[in-house]
OpenMM code with the backbone's topology and positions (N, CA, C; nanometers):
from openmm import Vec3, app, unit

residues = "UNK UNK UNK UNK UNK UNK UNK UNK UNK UNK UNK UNK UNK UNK UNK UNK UNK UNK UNK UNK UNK UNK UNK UNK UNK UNK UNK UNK UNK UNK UNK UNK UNK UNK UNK UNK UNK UNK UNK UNK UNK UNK UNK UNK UNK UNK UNK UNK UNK UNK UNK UNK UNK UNK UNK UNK UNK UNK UNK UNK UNK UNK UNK UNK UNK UNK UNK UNK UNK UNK UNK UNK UNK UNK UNK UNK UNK UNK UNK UNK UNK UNK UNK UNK UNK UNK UNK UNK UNK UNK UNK UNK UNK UNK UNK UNK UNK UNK UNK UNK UNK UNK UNK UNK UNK UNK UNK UNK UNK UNK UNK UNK UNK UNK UNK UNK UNK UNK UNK UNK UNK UNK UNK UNK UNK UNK UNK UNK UNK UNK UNK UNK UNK UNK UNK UNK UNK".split()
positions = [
    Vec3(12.8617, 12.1734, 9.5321),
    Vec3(12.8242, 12.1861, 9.3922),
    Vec3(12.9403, 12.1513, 9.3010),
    Vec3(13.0330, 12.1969, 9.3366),
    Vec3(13.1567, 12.1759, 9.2635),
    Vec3(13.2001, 12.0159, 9.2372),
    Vec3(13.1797, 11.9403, 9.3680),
    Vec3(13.2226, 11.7779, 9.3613),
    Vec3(13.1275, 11.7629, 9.2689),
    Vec3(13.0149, 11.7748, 9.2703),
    Vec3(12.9032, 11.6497, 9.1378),
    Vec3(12.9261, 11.7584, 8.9946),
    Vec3(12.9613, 11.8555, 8.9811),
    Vec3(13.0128, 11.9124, 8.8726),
    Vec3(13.1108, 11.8567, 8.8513),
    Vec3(13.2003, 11.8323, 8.9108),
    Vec3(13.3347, 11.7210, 8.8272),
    Vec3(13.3030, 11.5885, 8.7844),
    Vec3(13.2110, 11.5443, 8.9147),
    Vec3(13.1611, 11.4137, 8.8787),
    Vec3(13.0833, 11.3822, 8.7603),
    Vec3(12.9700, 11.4998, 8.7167),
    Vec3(12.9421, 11.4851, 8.6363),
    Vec3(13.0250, 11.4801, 8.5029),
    Vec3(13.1313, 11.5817, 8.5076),
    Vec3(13.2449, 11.6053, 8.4073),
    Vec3(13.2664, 11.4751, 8.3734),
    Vec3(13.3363, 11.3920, 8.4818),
    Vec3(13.4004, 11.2954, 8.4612),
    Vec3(13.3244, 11.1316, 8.3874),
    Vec3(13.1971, 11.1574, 8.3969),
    Vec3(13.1412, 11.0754, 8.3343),
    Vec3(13.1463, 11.0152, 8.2025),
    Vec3(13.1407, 10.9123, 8.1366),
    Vec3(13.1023, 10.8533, 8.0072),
    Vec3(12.9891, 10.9287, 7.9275),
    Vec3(12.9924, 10.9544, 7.7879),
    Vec3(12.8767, 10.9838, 7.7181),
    Vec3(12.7757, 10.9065, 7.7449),
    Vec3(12.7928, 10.7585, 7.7787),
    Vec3(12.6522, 10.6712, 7.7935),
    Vec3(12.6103, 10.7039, 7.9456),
    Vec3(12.6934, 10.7201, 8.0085),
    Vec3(12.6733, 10.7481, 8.1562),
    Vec3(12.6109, 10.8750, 8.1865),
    Vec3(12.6426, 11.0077, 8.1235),
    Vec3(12.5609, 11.1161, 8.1001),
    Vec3(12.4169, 11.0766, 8.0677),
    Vec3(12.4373, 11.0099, 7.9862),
    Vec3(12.2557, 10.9508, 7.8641),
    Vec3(12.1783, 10.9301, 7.9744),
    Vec3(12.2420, 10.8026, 8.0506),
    Vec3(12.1577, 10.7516, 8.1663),
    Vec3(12.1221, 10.8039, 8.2828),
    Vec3(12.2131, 10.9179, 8.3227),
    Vec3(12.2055, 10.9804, 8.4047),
    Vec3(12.0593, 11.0938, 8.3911),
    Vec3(12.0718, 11.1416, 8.2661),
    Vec3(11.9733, 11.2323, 8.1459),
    Vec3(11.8292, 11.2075, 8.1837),
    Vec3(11.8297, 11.0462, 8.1495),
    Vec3(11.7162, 10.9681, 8.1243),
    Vec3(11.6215, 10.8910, 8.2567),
    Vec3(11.6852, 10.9387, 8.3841),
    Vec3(11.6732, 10.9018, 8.4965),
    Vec3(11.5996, 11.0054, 8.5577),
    Vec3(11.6933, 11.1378, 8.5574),
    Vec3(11.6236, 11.2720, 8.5880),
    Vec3(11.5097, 11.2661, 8.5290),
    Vec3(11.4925, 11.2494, 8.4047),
    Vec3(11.3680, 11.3070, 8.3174),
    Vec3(11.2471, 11.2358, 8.3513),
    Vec3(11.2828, 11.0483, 8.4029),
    Vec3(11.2006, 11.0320, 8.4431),
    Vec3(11.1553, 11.0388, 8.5914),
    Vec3(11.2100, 11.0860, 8.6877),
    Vec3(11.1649, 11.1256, 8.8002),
    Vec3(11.1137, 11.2756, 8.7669),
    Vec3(11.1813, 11.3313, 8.7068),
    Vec3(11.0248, 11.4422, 8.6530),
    Vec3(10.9181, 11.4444, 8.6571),
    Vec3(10.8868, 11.3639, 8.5430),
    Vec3(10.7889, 11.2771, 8.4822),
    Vec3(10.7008, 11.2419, 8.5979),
    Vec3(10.7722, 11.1758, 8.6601),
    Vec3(10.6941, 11.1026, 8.7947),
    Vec3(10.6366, 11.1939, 8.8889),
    Vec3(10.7103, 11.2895, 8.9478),
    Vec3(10.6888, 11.3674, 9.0740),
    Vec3(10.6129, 11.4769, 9.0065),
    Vec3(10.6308, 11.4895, 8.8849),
    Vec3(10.5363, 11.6107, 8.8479),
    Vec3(10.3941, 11.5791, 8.7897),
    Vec3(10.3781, 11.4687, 8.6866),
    Vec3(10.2747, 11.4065, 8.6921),
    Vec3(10.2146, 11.2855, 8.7493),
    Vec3(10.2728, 11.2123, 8.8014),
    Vec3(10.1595, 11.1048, 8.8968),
    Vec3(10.2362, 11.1027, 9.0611),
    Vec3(10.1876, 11.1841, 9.1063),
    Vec3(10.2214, 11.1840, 9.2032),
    Vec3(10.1516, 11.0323, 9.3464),
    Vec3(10.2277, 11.0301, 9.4218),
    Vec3(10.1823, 10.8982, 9.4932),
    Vec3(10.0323, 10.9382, 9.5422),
    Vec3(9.9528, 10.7999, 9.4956),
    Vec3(9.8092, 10.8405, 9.4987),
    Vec3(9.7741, 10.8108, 9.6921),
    Vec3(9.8305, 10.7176, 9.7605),
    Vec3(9.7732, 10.6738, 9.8569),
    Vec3(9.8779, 10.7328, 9.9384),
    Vec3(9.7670, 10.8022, 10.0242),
    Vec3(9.8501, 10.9168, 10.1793),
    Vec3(9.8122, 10.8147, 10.2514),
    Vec3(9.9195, 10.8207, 10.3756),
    Vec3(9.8708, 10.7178, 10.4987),
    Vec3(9.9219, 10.7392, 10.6055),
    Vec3(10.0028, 10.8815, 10.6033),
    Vec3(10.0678, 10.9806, 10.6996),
    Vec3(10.1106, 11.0747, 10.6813),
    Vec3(10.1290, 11.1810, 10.7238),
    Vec3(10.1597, 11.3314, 10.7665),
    Vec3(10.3191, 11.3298, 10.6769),
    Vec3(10.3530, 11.3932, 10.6304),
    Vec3(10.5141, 11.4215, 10.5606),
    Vec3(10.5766, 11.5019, 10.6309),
    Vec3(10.5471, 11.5785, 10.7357),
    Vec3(10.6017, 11.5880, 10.8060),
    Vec3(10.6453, 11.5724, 10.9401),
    Vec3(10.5472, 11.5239, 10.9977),
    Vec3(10.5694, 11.4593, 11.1284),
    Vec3(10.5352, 11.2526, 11.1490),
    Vec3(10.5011, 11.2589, 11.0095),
    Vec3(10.4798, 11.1268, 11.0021),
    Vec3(10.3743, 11.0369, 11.0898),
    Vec3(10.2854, 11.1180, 11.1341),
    Vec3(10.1613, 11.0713, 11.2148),
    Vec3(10.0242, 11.0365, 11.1106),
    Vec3(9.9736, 10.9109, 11.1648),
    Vec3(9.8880, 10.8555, 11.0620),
    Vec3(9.8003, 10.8852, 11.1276),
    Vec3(9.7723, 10.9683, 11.1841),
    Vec3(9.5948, 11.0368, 11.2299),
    Vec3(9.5974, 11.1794, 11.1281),
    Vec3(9.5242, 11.1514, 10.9796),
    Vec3(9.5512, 11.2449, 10.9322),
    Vec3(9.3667, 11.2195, 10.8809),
    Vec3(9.2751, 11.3221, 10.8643),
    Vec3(9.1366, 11.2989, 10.7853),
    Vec3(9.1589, 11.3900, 10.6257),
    Vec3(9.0668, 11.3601, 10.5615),
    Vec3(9.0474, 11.3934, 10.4218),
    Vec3(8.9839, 11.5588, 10.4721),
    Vec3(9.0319, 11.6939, 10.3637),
    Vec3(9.0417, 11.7715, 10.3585),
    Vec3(8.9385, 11.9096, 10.2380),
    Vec3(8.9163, 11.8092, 10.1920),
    Vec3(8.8267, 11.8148, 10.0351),
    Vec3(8.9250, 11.8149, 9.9580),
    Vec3(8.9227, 11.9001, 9.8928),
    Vec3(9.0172, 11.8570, 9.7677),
    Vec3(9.0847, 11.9750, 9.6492),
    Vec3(9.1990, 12.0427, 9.5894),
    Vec3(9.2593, 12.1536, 9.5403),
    Vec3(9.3259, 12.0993, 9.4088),
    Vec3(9.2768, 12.1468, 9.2997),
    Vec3(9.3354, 12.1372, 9.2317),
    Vec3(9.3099, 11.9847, 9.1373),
    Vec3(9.2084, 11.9170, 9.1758),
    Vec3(9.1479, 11.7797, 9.1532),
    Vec3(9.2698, 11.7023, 9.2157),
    Vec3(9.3070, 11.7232, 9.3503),
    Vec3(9.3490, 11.6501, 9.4707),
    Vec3(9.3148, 11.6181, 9.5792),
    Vec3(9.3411, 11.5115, 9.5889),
    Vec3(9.2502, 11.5006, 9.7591),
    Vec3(9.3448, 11.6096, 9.8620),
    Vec3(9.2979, 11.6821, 9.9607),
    Vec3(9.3949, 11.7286, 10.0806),
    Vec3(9.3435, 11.6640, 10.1928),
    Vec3(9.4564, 11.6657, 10.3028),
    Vec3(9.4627, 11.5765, 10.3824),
    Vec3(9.4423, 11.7041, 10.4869),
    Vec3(9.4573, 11.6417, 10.6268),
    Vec3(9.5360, 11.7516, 10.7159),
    Vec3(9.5539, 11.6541, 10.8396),
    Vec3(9.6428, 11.6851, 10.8983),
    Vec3(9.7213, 11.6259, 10.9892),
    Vec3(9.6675, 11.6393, 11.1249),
    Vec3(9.6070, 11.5770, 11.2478),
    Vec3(9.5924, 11.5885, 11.3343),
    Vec3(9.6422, 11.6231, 11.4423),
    Vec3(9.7976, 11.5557, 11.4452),
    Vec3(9.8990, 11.6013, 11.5322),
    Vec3(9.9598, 11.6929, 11.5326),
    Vec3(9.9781, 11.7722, 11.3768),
    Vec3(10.0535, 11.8791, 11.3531),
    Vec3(9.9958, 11.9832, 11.3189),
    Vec3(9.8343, 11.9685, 11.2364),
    Vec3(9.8133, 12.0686, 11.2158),
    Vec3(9.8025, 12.1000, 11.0389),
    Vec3(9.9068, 11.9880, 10.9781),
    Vec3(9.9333, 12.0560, 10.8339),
    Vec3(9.8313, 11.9790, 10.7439),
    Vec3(9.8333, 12.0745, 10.6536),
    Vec3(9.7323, 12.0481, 10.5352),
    Vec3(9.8214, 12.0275, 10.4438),
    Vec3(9.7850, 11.9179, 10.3460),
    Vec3(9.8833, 11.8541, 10.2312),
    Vec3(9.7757, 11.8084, 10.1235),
    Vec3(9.8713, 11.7920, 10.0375),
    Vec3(9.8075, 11.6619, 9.9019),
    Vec3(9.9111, 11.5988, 9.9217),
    Vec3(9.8920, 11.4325, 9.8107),
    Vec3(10.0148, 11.3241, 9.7826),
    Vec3(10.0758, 11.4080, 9.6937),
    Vec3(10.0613, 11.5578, 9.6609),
    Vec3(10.2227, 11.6131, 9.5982),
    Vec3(10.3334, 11.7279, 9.6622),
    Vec3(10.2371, 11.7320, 9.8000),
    Vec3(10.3168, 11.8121, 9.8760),
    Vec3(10.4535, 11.7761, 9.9582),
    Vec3(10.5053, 11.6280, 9.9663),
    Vec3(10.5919, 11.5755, 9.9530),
    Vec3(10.7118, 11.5865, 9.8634),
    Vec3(10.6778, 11.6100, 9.7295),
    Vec3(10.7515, 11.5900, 9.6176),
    Vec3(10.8443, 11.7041, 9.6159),
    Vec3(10.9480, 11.6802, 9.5856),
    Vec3(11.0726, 11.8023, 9.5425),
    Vec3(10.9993, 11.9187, 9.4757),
    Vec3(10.9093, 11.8836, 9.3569),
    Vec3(10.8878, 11.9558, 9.2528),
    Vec3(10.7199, 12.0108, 9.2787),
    Vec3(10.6550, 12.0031, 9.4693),
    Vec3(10.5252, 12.0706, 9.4724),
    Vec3(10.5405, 12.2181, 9.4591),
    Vec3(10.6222, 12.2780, 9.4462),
    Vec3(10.6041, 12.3982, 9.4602),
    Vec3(10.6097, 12.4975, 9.3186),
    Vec3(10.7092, 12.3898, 9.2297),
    Vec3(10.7075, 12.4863, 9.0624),
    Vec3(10.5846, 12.4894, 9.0034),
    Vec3(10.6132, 12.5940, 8.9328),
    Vec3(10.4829, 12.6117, 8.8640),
    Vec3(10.5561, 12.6362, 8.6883),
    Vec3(10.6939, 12.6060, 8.6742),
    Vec3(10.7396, 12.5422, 8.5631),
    Vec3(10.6580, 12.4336, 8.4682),
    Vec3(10.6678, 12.4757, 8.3441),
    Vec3(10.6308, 12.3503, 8.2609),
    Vec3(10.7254, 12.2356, 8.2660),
    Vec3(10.6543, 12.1315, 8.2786),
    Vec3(10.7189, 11.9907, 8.2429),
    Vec3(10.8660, 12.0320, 8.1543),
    Vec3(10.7667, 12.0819, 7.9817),
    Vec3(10.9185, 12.0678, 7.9305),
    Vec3(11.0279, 12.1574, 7.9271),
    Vec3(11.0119, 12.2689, 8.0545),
    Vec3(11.1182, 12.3740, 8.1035),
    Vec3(11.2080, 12.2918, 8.1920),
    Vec3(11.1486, 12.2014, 8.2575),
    Vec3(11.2473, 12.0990, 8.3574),
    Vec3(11.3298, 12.0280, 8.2800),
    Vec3(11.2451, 11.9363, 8.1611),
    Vec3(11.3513, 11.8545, 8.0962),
    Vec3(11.4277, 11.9237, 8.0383),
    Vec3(11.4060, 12.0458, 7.9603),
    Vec3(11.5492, 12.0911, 7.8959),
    Vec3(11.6247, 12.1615, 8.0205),
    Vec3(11.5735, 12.1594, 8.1053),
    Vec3(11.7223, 12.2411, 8.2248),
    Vec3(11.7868, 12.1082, 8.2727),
    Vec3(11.7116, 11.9889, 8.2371),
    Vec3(11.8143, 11.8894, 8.3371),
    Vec3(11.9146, 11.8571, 8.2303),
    Vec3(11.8791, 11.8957, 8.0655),
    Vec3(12.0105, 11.8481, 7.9602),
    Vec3(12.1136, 11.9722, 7.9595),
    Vec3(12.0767, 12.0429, 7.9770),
    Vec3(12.1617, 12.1580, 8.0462),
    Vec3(12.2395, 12.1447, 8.1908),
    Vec3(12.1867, 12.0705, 8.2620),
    Vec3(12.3007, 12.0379, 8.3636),
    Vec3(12.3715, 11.9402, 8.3640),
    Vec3(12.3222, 11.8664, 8.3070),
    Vec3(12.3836, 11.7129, 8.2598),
    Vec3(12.5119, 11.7569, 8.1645),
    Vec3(12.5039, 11.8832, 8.0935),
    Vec3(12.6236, 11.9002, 8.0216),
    Vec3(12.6959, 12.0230, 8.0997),
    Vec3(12.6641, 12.0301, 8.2493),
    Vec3(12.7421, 12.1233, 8.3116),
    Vec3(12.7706, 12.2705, 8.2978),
    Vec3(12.6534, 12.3125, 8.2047),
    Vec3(12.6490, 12.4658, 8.1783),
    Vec3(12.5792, 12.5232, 8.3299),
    Vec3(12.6759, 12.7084, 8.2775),
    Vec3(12.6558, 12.7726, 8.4265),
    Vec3(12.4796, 12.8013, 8.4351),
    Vec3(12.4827, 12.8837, 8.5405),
    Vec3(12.3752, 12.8851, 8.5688),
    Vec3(12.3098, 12.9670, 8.4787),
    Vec3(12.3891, 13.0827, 8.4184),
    Vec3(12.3414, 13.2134, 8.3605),
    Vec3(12.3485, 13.1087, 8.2246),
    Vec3(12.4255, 13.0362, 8.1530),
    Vec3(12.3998, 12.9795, 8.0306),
    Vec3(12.2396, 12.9090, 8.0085),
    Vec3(12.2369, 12.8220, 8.1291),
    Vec3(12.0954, 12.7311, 8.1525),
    Vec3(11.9600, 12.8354, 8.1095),
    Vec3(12.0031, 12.9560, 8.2290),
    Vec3(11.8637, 13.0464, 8.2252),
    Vec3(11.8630, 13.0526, 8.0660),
    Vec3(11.9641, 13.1101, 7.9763),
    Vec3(11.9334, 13.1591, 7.8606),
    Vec3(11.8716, 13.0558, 7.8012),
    Vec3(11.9305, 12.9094, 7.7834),
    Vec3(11.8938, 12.8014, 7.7105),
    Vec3(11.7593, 12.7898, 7.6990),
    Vec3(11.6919, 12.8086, 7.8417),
    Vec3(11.5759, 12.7304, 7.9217),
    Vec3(11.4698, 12.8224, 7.9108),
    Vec3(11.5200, 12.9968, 7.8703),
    Vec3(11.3847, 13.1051, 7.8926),
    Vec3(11.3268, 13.1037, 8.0533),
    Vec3(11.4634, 13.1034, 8.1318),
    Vec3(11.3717, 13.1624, 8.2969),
    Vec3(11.4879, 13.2441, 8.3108),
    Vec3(11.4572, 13.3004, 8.4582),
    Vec3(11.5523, 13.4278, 8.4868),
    Vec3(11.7010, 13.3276, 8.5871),
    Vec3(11.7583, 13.4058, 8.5979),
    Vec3(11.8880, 13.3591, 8.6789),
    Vec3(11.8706, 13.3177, 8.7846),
    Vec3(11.7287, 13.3572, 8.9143),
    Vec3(11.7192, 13.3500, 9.0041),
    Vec3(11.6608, 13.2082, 8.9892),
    Vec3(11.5592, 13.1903, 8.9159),
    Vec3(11.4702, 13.0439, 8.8469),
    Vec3(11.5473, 12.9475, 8.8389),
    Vec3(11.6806, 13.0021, 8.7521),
    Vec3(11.8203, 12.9076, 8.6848),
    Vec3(11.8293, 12.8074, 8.8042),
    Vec3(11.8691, 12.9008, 8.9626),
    Vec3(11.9291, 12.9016, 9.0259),
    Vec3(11.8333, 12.8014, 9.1598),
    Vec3(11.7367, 12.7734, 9.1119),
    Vec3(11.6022, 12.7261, 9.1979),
    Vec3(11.6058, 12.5704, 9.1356),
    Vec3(11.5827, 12.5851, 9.0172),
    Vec3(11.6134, 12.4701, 8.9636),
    Vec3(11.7483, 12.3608, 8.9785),
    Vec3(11.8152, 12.4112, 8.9504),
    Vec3(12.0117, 12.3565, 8.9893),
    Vec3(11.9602, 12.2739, 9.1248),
    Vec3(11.8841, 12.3108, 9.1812),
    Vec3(11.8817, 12.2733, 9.3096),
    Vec3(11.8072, 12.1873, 9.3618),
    Vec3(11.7198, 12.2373, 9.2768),
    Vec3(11.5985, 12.1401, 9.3034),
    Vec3(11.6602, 11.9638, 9.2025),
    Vec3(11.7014, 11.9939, 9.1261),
    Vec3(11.8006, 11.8782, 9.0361),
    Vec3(11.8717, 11.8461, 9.1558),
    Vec3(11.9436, 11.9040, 9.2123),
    Vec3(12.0492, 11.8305, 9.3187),
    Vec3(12.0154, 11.7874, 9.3990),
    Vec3(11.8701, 11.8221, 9.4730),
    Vec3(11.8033, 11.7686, 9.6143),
    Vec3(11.7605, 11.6589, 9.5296),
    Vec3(11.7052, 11.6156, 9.4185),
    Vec3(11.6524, 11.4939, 9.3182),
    Vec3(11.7280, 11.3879, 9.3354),
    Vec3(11.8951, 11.4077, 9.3027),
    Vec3(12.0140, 11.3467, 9.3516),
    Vec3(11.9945, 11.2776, 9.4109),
    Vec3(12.0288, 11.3929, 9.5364),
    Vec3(12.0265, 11.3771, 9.6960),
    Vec3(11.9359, 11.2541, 9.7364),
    Vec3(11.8295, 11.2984, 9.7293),
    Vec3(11.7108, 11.2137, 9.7470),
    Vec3(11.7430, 11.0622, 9.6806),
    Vec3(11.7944, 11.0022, 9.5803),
    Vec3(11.8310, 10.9209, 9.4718),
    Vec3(11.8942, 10.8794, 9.4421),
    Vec3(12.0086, 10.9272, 9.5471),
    Vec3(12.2053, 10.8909, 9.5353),
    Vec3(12.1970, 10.7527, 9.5267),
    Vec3(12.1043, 10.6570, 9.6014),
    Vec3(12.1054, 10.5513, 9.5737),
    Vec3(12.1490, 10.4452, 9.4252),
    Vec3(12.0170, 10.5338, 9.3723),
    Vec3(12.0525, 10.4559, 9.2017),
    Vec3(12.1846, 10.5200, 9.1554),
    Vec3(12.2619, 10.5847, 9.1712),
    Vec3(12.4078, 10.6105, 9.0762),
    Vec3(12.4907, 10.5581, 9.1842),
    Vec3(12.4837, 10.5289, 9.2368),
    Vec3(12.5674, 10.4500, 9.3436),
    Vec3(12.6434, 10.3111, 9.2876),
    Vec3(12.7712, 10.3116, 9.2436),
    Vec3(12.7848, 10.2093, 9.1467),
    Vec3(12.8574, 10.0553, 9.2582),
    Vec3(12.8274, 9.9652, 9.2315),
    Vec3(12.8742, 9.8156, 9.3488),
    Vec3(13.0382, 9.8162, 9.2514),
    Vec3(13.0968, 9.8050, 9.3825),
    Vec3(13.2209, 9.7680, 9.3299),
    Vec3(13.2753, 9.6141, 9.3534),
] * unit.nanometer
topology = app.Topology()
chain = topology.addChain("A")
for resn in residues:
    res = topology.addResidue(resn, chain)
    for name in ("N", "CA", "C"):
        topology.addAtom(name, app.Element.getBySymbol(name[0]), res)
């Protein structure tokens, strides 16, 4: 946590912006359009999967080999919040400017433990994404 907290430190104001504007839209994405076409299991990656009916005006799947029942958002970093959209975007301008966790909760109106769910779920986003900030030298 500490390395991409400096890293982030160390960034440009425009480089923050973009950084800002990247998060917000993988938000955006994983929280509202999630990938419409399943064509295997997310977790065992087996394409013997049949249609499930459907939760939430989603199709569910379930997995043959494994057993698991999914939608195309049970994949996503962000299937499990039940956060508003715009509680995410203001916690990601809150990390983008490197406030603690207990500052964020206050900013954002969730509890410390929430603060602390989120931070993370932002960093597995990263993780997942290191690709695009990955700069060619």
């Amino acid at each position: 946590m500490k390395d991409i907290k400096e890293l982030i430190a160390n960034l440009t104001k425009e480089e923050k912006f973009q950084l800002m504007e990247y998060l917000k839209f993988v938000v955006n994405e994983e929280i509202e359009n999630p990938e419409e076409d399943v064509c295997e299991c997310y977790k065992c990656n087996s394409h013997q999967i049949v249609k499930l009916g459907t939760y939430d005006n989603m199709q569910r799947y379930r997995c043959k080999n494994c057993n698991t029942s999914f939608t195309a958002k049970s994949k996503s970093i962000f299937a499990t919040t039940k956060l508003e959209k715009e509680k995410w975007l203001k916690y990601i301008e809150c990390f983008v400017d490197c406030l603690s966790l207990r500052r964020c909760a206050e900013k954002v109106g969730v509890c410390l433990k929430t603060s602390y769910f989120m931070r993370h779920r932002i960093l597995e986003c990263l993780k997942k994404n290191q690709s695009q900030f990955i700069k060619d030298n």
